[in-house]
C-alpha positions, 0 to 999 in steps of 0.5 A, spaced: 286 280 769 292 284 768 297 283 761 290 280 757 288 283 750 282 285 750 279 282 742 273 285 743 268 289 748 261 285 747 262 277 748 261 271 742 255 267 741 258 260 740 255 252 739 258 248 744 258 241 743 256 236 749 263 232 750 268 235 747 274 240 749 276 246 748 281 251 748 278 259 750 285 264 748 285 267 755 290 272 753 288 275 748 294 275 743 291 269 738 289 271 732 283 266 731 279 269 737 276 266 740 281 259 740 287 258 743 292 258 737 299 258 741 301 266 740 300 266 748 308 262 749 312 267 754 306 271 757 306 266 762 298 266 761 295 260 758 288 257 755 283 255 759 281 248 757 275 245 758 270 240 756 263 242 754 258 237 759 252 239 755 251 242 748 249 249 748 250 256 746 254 260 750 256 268 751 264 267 750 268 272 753 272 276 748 274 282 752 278 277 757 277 280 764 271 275 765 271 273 772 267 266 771 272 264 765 271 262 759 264 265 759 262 273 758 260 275 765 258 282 763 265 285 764 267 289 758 261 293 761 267 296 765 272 298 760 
């Protein structure tokens, strides 16, 4: 995932909640990590959306060269 700034190298502990939708920053330049806040403009990478379809805690991405995202796979590993 080229042209992505990496927030962090270890993943974010989040409460999703069944049925609702959200905005993972796949870019990296958001400042409210780990949600898409729009600073993505020109960079030609978007957000992942999605809609969460059961209420669970997930190990978000915040390095952002996950191959399964929004969720951390283990690739900040490689940095």
């Amino acid at each position: 995932m080229q042209n992505r700034k990496s927030a962090v190298n270890s993943p974010k502990m989040v409460d999703l909640e069944e049925g609702k939708s959200y905005a993972w920053c796949a870019c990296g330049q958001s400042e409210d990590q780990l949600w898409c806040n729009g600073a993505h403009k020109g960079s030609g990478i978007g957000p992942t959306v999605f809609k969460e379809e059961e209420a669970k805690t997930a190990a978000m991405c915040m390095c952002k060269q996950t191959n399964n995202p929004p969720y951390c796979d283990g690739a900040h590993r490689n940095l």
